[in-house]
Structure formats: structure tokens, C-alpha cells
C-alpha positions in Angstrom: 31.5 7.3 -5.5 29.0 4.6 -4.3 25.7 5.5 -2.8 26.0 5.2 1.0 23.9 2.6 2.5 21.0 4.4 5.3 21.5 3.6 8.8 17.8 4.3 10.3 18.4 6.0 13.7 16.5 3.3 15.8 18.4 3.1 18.7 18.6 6.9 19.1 15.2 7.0 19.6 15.2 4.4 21.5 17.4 6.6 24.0 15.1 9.5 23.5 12.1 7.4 24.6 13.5 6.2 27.3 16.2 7.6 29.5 16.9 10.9 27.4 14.1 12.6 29.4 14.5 10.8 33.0 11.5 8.9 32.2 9.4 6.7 29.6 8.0 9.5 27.8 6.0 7.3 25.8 4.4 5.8 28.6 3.8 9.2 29.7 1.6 10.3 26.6 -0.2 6.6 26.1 -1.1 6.2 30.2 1.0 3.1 30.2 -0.9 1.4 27.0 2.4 1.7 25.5 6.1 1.9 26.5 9.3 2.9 25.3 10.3 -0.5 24.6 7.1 -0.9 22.6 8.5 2.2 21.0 11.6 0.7 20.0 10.8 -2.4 18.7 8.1 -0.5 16.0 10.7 1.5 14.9 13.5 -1.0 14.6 10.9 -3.1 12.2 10.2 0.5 10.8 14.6 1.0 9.9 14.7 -2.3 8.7 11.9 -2.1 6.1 13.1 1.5 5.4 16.3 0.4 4.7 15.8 -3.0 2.8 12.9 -1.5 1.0 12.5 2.3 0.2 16.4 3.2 0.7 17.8 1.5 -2.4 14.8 2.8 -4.5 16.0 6.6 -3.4 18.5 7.2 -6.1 17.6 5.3 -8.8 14.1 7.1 -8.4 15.4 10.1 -8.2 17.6 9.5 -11.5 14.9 8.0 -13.3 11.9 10.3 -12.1 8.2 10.4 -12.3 7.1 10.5 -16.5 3.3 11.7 -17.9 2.4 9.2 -20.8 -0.9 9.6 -22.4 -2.1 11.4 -19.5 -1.0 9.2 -16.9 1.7 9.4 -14.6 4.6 6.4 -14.1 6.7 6.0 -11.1 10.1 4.4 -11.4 10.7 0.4 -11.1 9.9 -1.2 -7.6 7.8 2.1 -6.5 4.0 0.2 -6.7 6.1 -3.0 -5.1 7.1 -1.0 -2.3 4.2 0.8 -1.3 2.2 -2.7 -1.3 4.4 -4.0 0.7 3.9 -0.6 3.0 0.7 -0.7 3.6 0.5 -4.5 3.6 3.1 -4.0 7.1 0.8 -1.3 8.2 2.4 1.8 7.8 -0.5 3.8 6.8 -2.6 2.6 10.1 0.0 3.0 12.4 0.1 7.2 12.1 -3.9 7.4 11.6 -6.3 8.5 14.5 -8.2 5.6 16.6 -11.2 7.7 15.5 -10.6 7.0 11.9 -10.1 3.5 12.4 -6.4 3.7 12.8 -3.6 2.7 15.4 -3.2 6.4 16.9 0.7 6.2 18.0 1.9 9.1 20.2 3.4 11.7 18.1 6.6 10.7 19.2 6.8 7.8 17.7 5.0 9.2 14.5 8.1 12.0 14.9 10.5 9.0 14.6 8.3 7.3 11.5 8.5 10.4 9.7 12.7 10.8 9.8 13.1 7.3 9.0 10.8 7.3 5.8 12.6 10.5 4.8 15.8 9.5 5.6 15.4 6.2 3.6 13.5 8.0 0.6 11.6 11.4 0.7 10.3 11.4 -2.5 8.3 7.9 -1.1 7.5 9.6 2.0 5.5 12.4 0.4 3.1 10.3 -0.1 2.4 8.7 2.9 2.7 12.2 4.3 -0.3 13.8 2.4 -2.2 11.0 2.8 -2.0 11.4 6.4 -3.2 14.9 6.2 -6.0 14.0 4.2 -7.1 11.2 6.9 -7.1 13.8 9.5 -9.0 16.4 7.5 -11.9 14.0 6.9 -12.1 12.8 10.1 -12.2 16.0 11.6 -15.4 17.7 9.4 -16.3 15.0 6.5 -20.2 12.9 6.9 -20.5 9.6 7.4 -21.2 8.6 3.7 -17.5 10.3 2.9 -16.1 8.9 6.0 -17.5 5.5 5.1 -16.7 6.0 1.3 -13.1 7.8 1.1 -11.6 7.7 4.9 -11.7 3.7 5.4 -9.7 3.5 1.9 -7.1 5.9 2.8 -6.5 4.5 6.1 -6.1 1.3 5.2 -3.3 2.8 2.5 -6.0 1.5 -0.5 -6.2 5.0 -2.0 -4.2 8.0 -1.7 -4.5 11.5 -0.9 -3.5 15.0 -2.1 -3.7 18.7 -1.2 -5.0 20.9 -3.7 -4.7 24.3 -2.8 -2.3 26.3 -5.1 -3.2 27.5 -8.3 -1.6 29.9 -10.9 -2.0 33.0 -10.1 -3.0 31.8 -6.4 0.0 30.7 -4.2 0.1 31.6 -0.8 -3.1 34.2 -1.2 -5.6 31.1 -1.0 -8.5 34.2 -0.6 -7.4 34.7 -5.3 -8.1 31.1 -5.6 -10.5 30.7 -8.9 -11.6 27.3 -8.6 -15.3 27.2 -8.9 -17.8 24.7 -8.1 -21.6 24.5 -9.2 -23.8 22.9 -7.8 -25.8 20.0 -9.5 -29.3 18.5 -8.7 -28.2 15.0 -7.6 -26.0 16.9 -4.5 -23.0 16.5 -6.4 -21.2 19.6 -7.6 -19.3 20.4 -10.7 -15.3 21.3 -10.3 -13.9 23.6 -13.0 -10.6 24.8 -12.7 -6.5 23.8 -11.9 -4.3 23.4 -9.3 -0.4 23.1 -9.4 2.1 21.8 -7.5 0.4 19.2 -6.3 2.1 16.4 -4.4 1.6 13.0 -5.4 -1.3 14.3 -7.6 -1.2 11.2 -9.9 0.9 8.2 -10.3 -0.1 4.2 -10.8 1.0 2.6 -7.3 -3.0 2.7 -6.1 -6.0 2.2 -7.4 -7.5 5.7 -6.7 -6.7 9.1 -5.6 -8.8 11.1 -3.0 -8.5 15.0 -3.8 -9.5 17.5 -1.0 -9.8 20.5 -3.4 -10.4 24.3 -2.1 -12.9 25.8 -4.4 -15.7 28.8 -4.4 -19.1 28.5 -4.5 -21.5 30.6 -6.3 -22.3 33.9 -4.2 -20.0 32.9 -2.0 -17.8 35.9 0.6 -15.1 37.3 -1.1 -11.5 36.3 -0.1 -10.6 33.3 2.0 -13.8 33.5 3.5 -15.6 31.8 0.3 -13.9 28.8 0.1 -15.3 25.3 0.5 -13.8 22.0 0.6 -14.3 18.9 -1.8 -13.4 15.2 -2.1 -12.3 14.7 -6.0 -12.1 11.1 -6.2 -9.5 10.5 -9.5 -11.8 7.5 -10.3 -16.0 8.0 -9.3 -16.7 5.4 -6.9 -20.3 3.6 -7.4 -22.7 3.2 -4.1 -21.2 -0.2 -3.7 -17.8 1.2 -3.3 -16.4 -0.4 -6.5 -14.7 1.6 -9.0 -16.5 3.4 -12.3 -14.8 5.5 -14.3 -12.1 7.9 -14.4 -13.4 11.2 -13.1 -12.7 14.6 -15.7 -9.5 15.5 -13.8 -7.0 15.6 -16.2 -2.8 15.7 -15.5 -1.5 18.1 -17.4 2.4 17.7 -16.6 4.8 17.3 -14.3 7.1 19.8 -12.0 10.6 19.1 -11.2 11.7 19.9 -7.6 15.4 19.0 -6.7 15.9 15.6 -4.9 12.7 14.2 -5.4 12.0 13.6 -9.2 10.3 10.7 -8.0 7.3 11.9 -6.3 5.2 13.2 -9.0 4.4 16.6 -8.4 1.4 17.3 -10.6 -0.6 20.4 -12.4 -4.2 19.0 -12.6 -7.0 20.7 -14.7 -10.6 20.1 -13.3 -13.0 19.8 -16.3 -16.5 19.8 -14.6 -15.1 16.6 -12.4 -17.7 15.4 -9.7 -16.7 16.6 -6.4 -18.7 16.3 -2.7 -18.6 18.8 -0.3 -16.6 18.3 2.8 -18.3 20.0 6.0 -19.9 23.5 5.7 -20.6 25.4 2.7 -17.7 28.3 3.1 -16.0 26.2 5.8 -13.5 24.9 3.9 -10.3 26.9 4.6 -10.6 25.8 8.3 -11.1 23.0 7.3 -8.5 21.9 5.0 -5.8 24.0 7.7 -6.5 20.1 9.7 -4.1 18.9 6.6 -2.1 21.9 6.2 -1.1 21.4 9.5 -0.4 17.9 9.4 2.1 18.9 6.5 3.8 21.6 8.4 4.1 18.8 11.0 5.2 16.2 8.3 7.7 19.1 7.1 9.4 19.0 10.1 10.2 15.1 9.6 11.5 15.8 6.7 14.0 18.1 7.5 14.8 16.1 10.6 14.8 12.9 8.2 16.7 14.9 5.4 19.6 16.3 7.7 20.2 13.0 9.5 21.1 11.3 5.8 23.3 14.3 5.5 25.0 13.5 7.9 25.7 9.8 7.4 27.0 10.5 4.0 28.6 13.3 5.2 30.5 11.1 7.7 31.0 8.6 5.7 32.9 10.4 3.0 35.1 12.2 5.8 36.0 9.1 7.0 37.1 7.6 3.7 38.0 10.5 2.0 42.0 9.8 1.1 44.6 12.7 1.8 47.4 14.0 -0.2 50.7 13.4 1.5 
């Protein structure tokens, strides 16, 4: 059976925004700056691009899948195309903060991003998901030489970013995690350790990779309590911002999770990489909980994004589906 084509819900959030409520709710929550019509109009250039562009990559990716060769990872044909052409119409700006730098939409209209970049391709939308998270974490507790280093890149979509919190024998129980971090003369510190699970952990669609890695410190607290927060660039980035050399964080394979083969969902071994602390010594639970909670958020848009493609092919097949007579 052919793949059935996405049909970006558009117009029903067009509805939502404006007369589902009794009133422009967008208009509401911007003081006028923006209205529901505005609403509309982004997300109808939002379902077309989702549609024309990440939709028809959704199956093929997921067929085809993310591969490790020679220690780097591969995404499927027309995956770097796409998200070039993503950030290139803004994608990445529109959901980040004004404080960042970025366009600062109302969540509503963020809530209707996130179930159209789902819907069309969720393995894709990962990506742009984390990388959210990470824009918010740094602009809530990192400095001004990471903000100026690290936050301008991922919110103009340059670079990407990843959560690293899970480890072996440290799922849920962030206070077991065994990641350790020394501390080096030149400020820097030294990042021993792995992480699984991590989403969008490598892949070659841009140039760098921003970790935000939960560690522990040398007599540090026991427990949650000890953990601090570090940017792991993939690639160490000189003081004129260009690129140097590939940091010592190592892929070391690939998970498989149902449905989305094609975001590359990584195990990454830390061997002594250079990392910079983000915010407070021990403050890095609080901290990184800024980008857990924009995933829980972003979780939410994908099952909103995920049931509504259900549904279509759901539909779709009901309605064709031939009878026996």
C-alpha cells in the first residue's frame, strides 16, 4: 500500500487561534504584536515546507536509518538538504527566546510547529527539538563567553544540540550518574565518562554539536546534589569562533527505537574531552531541568503530531479499504 501523503493541520489551527476560544488568543498572549491571522499564515508556510520537504523523507529515512562508519554517524539521502533548507527559512529562530536573539513566538504557535514537524517526520523533528532545549538552558544560566560562543550558533540552526543525561547504570536516578569532570589550569575541565541514549548525538547535517553534559565534580555532595553542567562542543572551537579539531568524544554505536531509525540516537564515550562549565559549580541539575523541560514540552508535540498522522492514514485507509461482497 502507498505511503499516504501528510496533510499539515493548518487551518485547524487557524480555527483554534481565532474563533475556537471567542477571541484572538494569539493576540491575547503577544499584546496585539501578533494576531491570529499572523498565526496562520506562519503555519501555512510551516505545512507547506513540512510537507514538500521533511514528509517524503519520513519513510525512506526510517527504512534506510542512521549508520556509524569509522566513527561517524550518516543520516539518510536528502537529511543535510533538508535541514539547510530549515534553518535557511528560519525554523530554528522562530521557537527561540527574544533574549537569545530569537523570534520568541507564543507557545501556541510553537505548540502548532511542533505537531506539524512531527507529523511530517519525527525522526527530523528531534532535532530541532533538543536543540531548542539546549537554547533555553544556555540562555537561562550560561556566561556571556558561552552565550557569545555556543547560543548565537544554535539559534541561528548553525550547530546543534543534545541532552546528555543517561548513562548505564544511571537512567532515571540522575543522583548514580558517574560522569566525572577535573578541573584543568586553563579553566577548562576534563570529561571522562559515557552517556546513552542520546538524541541526535552525532550525525553530518551541521558543522558542530553543542553537548550540555551532567557530570560530578571532585568533592562534590553526594546524589543529585553534585552534579554540574558542561558545554562539550563535538568540534573545540578557537577564540575566533572558527573550528579546530574534533574534541575526544567518541560515538560508540547506534540505538534502534521504533519509528525513528533515522534520528541517530547515540552512546558517546567521553575520553578527557574539553568541557566548560555552565552556571554554578553543583548547579547543574537545576539547571539542565530548563531543557528537560523543554523536552517534556516538545514530547507533548510529538504525541499531538504523532496521533494526528495516525489518523490521516488511518482515515485514509478506511476510506479506501475495498469490502468483500
Amino acid at each position: 500500500m502507498p505511503t499516504q501523503s501528510y496533510a499539515p493541520p493548518a487551518a485547524d489551527y487557524a480555527f483554534l487561534y481565532r474563533d475556537a476560544f471567542g477571541r484572538d488568543i494569539v493576540a491575547g498572549a503577544t499584546g496585539g504584536e501578533m494576531t491570529a491571522e499572523d498565526a496562520a499564515e506562519i503555519l501555512a508556510g510551516a505545512g507547506d515546507f513540512a510537507a514538500e520537504v521533511l514528509a517524503p523523507l519520513d519513510r525512506p529515512g526510517d527504512q534506510i536509518g542512521a549508520r556509524l562508519e569509522n566513527g561517524q554517524v550518516r543520516l539518510p539521502a536528502g537529511f543535510a538538504e533538508a535541514y539547510q533548507a530549515f534553518i535557511e527559512s528560519g525554523w530554528v529562530t522562530a521557537v527561540a527566546p527574544a533574549s537569545a536573539g530569537g523570534d520568541d513566538l507564543p507557545a501556541s504557535v510553537q505548540a502548532g510547529l511542533g505537531e506539524i514537524w512531527n507529523g511530517a517526520n519525527a525522526a527530523f523533528a528531534l532535532c530541532w527539538m533538543l536543540s531548542a532545549g539546549a537554547i533555553h538552558a544556555l540562555d537561562a544560566v550560561a556566561s556571556e563567553e558561552l552565550r557569545e560562543t555556543y547560543l548565537t550558533k544554535l539559534v541561528s540552526g548553525e550547530w546543534t544540540g543534545t541532552m546528555n543525561l543517561t548513562e548505564p547504570d544511571a537512567g532515571t536516578d540522575l543522583g548514580a550518574i558517574r560522569t566525572f569532570a577535573t578541573p584543568r589550569e586553563d579553566g577548562t575541565w576534563a570529561i571522562r565518562g559515557q552517556k546513552i541514549f542520546i538524541t541526535w548525538g552525532d550525525h553530518d547535517v551541521a558543522e558542530n554539536i553543542v553537548h550540555l553534559v551532567l557530570a560530578r565534580t571532585p568533592d562534590a555532595p553526594a546524589g543529585s546534589r553534585g552534579l554540574s553542567l558542561f558545554v562539550v562542543p563535538r568540534t573545540l572551537v578557537a577564540a575566533d569562533g572558527s573550528l579546530g579539531e574534533r574534541n575526544a568524544v567518541e560515538t560508540v554505536a547506534i540505538e534502534h527505537k521504533l519509528g525513528i531509525h533515522a534520528s541517530p540516537t547515540c552512546v558517546l564515550s567521553y575520553e578527557d574531552a574539553t568541557g566548560y562549565l555552565v552556571g554554578p559549580l553543583h548547579g547543574g541539575l537545576s539547571a539542565m531541568f530548563v531543557m528537560m523541560n523543554s523536552a517534556r514540552v516538545g514530547m507533548g508535540h510529538q504525541a499531538t503530531g504523532i496521533a494526528e498522522r495516525a489518523y490521516q492514514a488511518a482515515a485514509a485507509y478506511a476510506a479506501d479499504r475495498r469490502q468483500g461482497g
